[in-house]
MOPAC internal coordinates of N, CA, C and O (Angstrom, degrees):
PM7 1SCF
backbone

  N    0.0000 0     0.00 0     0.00 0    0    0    0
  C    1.4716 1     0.00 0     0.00 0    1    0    0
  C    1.5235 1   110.60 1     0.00 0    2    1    0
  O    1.2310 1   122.65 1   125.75 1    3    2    1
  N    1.5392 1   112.52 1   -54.25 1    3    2    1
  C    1.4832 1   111.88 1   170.34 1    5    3    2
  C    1.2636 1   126.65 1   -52.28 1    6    5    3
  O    1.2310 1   118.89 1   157.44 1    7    6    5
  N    1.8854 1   119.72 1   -22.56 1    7    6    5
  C    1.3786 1   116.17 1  -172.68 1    9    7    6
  C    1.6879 1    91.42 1   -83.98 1   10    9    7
  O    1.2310 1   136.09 1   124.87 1   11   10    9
  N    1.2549 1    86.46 1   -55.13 1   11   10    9
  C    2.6781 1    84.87 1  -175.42 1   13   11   10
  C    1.3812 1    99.40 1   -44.62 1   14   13   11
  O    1.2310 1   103.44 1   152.60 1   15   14   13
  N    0.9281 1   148.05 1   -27.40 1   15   14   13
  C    1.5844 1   146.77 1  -173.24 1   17   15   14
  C    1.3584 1    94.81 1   -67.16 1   18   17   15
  O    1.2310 1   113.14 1   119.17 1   19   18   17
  N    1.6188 1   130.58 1   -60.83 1   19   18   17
  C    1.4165 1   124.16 1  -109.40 1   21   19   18
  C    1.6082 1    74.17 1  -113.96 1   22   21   19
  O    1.2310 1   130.42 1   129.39 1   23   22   21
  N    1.2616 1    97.52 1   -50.61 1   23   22   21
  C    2.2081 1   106.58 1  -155.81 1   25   23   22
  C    1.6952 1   108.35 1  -111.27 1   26   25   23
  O    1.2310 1   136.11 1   -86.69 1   27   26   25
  N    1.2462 1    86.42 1    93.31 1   27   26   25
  C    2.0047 1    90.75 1   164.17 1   29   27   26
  C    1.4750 1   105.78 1  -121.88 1   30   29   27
  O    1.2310 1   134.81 1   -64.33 1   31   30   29
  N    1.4134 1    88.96 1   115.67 1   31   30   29
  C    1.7577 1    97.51 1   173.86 1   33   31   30
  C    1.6305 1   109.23 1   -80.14 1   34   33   31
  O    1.2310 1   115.64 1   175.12 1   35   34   33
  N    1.0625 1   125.88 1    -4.88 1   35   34   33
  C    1.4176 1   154.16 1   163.46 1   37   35   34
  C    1.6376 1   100.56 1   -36.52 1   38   37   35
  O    1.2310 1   120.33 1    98.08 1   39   38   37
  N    0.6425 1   116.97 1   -81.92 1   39   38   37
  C    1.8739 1   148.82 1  -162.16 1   41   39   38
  C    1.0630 1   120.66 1   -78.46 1   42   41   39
  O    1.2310 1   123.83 1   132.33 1   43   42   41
  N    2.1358 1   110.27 1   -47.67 1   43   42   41
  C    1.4716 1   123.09 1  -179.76 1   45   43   42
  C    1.2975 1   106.62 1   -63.83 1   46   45   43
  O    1.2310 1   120.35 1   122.44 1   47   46   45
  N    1.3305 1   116.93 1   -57.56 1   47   46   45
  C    1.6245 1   111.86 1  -167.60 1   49   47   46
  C    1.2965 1   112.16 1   -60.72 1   50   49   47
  O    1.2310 1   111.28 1   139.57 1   51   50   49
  N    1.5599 1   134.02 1   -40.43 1   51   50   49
  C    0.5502 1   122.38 1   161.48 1   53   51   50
  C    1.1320 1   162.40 1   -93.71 1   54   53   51
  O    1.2310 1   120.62 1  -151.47 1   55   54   53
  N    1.5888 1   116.43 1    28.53 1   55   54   53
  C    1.2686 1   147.25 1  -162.68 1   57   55   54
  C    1.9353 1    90.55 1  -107.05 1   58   57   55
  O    1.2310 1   130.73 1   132.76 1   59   58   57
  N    1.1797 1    96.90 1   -47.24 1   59   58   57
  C    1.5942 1   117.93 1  -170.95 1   61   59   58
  C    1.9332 1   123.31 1   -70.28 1   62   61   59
  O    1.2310 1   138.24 1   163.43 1   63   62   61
  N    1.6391 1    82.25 1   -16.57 1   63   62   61
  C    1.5292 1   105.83 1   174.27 1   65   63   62
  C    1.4856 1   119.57 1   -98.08 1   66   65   63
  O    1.2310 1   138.83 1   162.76 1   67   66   65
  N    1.3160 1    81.10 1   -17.24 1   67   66   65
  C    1.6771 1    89.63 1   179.99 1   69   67   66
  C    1.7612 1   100.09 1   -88.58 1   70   69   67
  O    1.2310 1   122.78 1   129.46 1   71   70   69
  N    1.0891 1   112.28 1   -50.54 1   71   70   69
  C    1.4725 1   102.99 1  -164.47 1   73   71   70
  C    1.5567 1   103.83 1   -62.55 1   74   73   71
  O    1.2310 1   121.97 1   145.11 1   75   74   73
  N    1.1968 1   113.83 1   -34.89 1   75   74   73
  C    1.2353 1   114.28 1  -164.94 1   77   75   74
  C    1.8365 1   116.69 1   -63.88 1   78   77   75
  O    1.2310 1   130.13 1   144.65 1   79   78   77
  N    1.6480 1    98.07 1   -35.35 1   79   78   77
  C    1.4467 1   101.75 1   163.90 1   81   79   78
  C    1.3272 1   120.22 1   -93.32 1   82   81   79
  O    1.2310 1   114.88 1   174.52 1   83   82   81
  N    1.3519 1   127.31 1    -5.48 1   83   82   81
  C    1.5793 1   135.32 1   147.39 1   85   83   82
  C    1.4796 1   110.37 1   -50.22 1   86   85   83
  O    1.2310 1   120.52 1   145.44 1   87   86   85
  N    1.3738 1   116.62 1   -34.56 1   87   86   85
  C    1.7585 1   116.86 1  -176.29 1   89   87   86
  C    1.2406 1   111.49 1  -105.04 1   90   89   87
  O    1.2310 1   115.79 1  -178.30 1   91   90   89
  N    1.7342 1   125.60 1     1.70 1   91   90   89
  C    0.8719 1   100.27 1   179.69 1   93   91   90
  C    1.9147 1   128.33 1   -99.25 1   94   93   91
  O    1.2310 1   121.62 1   -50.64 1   95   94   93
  N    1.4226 1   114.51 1   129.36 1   95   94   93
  C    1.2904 1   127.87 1  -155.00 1   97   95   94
  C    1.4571 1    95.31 1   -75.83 1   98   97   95
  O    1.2310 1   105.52 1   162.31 1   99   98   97
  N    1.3460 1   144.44 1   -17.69 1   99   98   97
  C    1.3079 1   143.24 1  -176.95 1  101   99   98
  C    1.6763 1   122.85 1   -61.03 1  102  101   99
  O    1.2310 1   135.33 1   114.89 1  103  102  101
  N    1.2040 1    87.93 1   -65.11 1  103  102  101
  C    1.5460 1   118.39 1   160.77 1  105  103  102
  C    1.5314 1   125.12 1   -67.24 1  106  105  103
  O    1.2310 1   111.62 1  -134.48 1  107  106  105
  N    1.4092 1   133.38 1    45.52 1  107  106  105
  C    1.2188 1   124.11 1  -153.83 1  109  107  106
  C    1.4026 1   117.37 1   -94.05 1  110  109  107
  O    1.2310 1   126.42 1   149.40 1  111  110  109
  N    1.4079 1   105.26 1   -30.60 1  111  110  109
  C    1.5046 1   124.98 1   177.90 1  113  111  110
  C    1.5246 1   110.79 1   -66.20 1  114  113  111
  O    1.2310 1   128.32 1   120.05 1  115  114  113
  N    1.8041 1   101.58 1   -59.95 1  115  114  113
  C    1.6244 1    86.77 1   178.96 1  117  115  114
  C    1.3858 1   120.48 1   -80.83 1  118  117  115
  O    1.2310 1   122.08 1   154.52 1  119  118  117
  N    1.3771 1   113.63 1   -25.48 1  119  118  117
  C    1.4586 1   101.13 1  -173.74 1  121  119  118
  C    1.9673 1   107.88 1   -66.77 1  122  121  119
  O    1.2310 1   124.94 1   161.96 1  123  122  121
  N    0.8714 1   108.12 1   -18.04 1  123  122  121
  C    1.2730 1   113.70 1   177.83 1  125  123  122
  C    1.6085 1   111.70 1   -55.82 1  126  125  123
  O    1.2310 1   128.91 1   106.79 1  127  126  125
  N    1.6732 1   100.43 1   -73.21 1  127  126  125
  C    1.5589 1   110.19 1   157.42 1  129  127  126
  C    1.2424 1   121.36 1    -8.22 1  130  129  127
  O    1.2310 1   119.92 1   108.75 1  131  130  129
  N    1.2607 1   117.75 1   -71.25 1  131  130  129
  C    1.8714 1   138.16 1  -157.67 1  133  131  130
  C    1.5087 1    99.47 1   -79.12 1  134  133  131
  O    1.2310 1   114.75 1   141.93 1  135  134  133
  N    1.2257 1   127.56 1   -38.07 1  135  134  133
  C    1.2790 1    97.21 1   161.48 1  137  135  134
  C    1.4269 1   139.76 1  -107.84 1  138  137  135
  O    1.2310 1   130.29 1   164.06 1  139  138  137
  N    1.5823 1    97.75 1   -15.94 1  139  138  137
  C    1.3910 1    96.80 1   157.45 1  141  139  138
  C    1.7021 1   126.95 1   -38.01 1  142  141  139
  O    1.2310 1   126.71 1   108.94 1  143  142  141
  N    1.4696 1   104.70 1   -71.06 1  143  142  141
  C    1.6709 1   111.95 1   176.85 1  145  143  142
  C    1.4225 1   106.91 1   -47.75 1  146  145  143
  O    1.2310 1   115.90 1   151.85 1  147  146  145
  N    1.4254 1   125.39 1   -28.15 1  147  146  145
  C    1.6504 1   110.90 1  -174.38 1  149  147  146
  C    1.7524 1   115.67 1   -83.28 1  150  149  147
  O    1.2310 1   130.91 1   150.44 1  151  150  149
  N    1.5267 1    96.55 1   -29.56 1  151  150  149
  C    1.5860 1    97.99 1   172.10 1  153  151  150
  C    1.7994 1    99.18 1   -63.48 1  154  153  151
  O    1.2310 1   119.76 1   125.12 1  155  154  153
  N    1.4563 1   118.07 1   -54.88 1  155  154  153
  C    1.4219 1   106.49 1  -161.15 1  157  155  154
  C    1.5270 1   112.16 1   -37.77 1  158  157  155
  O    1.2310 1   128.12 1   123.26 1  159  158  157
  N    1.9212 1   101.98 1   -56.74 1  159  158  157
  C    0.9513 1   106.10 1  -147.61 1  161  159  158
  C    1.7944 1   104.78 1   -81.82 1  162  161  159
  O    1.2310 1   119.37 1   165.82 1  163  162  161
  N    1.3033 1   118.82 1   -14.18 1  163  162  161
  C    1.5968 1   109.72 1   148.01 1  165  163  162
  C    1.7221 1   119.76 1   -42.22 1  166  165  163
  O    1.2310 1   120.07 1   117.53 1  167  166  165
  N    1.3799 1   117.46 1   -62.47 1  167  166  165
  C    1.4447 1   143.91 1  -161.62 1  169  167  166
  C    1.5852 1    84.48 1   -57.78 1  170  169  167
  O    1.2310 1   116.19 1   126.34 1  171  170  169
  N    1.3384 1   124.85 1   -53.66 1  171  170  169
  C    1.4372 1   118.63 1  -165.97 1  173  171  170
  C    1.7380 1    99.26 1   -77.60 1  174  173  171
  O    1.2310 1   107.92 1   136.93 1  175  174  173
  N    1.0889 1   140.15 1   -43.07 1  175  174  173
  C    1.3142 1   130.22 1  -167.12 1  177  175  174
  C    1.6509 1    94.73 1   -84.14 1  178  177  175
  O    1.2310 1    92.23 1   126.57 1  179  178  177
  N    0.7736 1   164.74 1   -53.43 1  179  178  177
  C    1.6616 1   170.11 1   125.15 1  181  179  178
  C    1.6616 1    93.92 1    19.53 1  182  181  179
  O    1.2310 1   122.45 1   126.56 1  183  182  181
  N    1.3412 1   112.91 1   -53.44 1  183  182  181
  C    1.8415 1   123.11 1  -161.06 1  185  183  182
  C    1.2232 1    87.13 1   -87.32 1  186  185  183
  O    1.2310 1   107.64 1   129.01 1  187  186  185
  N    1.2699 1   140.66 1   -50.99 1  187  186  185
  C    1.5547 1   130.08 1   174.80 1  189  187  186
  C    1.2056 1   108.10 1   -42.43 1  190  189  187
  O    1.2310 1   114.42 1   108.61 1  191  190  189
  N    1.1403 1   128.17 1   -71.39 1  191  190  189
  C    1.6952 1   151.86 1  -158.39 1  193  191  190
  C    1.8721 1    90.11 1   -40.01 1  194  193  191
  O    1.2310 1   134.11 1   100.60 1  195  194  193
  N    1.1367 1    90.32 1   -79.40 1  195  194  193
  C    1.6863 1   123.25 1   163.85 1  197  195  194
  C    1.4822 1    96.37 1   -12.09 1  198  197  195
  O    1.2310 1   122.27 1    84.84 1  199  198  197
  N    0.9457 1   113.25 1   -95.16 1  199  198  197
  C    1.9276 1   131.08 1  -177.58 1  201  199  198
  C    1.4355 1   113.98 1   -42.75 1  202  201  199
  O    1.2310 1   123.89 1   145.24 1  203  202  201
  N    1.7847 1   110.15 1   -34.76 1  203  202  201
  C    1.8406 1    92.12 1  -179.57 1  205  203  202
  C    1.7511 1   105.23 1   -98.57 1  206  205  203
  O    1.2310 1   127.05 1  -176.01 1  207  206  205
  N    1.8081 1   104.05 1     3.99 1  207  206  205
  C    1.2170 1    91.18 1  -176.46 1  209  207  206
  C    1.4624 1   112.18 1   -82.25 1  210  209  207
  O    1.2310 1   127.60 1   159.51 1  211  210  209
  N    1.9953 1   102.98 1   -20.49 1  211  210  209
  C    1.8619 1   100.69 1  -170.42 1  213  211  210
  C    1.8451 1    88.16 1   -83.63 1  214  213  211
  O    1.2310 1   117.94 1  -175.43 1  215  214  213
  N    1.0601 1   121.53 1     4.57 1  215  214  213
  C    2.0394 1   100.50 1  -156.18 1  217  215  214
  C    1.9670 1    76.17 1   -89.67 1  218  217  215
  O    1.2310 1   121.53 1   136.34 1  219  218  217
  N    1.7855 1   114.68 1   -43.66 1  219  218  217
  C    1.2633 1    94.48 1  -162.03 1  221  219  218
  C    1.6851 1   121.36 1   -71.68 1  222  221  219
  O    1.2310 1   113.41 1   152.50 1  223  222  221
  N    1.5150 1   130.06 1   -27.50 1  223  222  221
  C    1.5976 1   100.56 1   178.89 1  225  223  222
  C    1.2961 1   109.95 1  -106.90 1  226  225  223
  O    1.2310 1   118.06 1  -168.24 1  227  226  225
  N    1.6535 1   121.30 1    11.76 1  227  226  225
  C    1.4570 1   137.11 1   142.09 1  229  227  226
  C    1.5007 1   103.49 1   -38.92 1  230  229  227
  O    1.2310 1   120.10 1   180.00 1  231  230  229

């Protein structure tokens, strides 16, 4: 129980991969790209979800 608490390689690597290409200044154009379009296209399926959930017990 104390080790699942303490150590998830789950999360670390990739928490750690992210920032690292979140900071990286080299890559600015595409990394920008890749997540920009993935937030949108969350934000847009999220607002769908959203919209057929009030139309249905509306």
């Amino acid at each position: 129980s104390s080790s699942n608490g303490t150590y998830y390689p789950d999360h670390l690597p990739l928490l750690k991969f992210k920032s690292i290409t979140d900071s990286t200044p080299n890559r600015t154009s595409k990394s920008e790209s890749s997540p920009k379009s993935d937030s949108d296209d969350m934000d847009r399926l999220i607002r769908n979800h959203v919209d057929e959930n009030n139309v249905g017990p509306n």
